[in-house]
N, C-alpha and C positions, 0 to 999 in steps of 0.2 A: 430510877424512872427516866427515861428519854426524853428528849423536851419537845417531840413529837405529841408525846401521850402528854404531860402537861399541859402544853397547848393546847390539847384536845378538851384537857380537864377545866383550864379557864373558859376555851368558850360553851361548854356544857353550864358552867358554874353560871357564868353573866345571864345564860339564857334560860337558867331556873331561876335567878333572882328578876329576872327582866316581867317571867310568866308570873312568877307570886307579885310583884310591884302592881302586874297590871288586873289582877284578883283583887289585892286589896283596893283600888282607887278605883274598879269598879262596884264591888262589895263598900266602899264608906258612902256612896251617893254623892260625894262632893262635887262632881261634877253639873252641873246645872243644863237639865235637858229643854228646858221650856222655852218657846218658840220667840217668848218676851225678852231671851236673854240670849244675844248673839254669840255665837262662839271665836274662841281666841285666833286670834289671827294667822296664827300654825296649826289649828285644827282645821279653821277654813280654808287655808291653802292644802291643805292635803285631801279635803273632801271635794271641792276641785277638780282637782287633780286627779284625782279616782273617778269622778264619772265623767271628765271629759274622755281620760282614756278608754273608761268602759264603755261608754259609747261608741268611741270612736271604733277600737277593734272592733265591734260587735256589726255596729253599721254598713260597714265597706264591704261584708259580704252581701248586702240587701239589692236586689234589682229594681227600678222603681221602674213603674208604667209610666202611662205620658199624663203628667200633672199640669201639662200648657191646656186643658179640655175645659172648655168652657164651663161643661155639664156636673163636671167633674168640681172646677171651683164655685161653681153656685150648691152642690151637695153639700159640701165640707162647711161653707159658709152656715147654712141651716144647724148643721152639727156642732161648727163652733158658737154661735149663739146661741145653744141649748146647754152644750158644757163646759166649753171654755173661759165666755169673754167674764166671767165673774171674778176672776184669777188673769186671767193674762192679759183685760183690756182688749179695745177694739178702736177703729177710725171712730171719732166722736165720743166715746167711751174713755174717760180718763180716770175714774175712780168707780171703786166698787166698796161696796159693806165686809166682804171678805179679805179681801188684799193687805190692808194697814196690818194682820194680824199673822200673818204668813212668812216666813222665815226657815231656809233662806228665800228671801222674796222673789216672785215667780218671775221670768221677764216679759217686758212691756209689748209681745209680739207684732202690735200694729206700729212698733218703731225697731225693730229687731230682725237682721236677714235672717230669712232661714233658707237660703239657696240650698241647702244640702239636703236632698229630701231624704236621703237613705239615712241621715241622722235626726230627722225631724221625724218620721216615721217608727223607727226603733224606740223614740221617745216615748212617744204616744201610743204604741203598741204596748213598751213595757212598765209605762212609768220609770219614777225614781224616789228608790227608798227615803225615806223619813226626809221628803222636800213636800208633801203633802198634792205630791203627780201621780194622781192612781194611776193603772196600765189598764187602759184603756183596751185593752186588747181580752180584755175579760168580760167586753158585753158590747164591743163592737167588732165585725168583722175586719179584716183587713181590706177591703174596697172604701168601707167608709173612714179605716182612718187614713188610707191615701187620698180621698176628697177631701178628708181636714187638710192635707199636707198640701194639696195644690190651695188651698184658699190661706193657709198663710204664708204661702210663697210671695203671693198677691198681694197682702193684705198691709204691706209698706207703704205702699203707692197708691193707696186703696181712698178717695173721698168716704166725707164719714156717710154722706146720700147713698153713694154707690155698696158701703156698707148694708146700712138698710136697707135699700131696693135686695141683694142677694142675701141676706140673714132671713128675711120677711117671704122668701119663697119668691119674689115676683122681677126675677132674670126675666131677660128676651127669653 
């Protein structure tokens, strides 16, 4: 046998012992999926890592309208305070009944940039798996999840008044 085909035969071998290892450890359950119990610190850096870049590739092809429109971030305002600020917080909003239970925990978006709207958008369009982010994009158009996107553009620099005046419907 040539040590071509040997070679060939170890990495075949590793990579059926590699597939049955990860059969059996996810067939014994030991892993601990529940949202009380954080995952290891090499699991977390690799899930991460996976939806920063999955986002990101997916993102960069999205063309965003103009999310500077006034009308535009008083819409998304009304929107995120019907689905968001439970989970992600708001100006004046610093805790919720949901949040403490949520893992990985959602970010704090009225302290959070999100200048990138073609990544903030794809979010919110698609969610993100087992982070407890539906996709939104499955009972809102996409005009209204780009009003979301202009109103957390804003929503840094946002008074928690000026909050409430635009959640509450009642903008200039």
């Amino acid at each position: 046998m040539t040590s071509v085909a040997k070679a060939g035969l170890v990495v075949v071998g590793t990579l059926a012992a590699l597939a049955i290892g990860g059969v059996v450890f996810v067939g014994s359950g030991i892993y601990n999926i529940g949202a009380d119990d954080h995952h290891t610190k090499i699991v977390l850096a690799i899930i991460e890592q996976l939806r920063e870049r999955s986002i990101g590739v997916r993102a960069r092809t999205i063309d965003a309208p103009d999310v500077e429109d006034p009308k535009r971030i008083a819409a998304g305002a009304e929107h995120y305070a019907a689905l968001c600020v439970g989970c992600h917080l708001a100006p004046g909003v610093t805790k919720s009944d949901i949040r403490p239970g949520l893992y990985p925990h959602p970010p704090n978006l009225a302290q959070e940039d999100s200048r990138d709207a073609q990544r903030a958008f794809w979010t919110i369009k698609h969610g993100i798996k087992m982070s407890a982010m539906p996709a939104w994009g499955k009972s809102l158009d996409d005009a209204a999840i780009w009003d979301i996107v202009a109103f957390v553009r804003k929503m840094p620099v946002m008074t928690p008044e000026a909050y409430r005046q635009l959640s509450h419907g009642r903008s200039g």
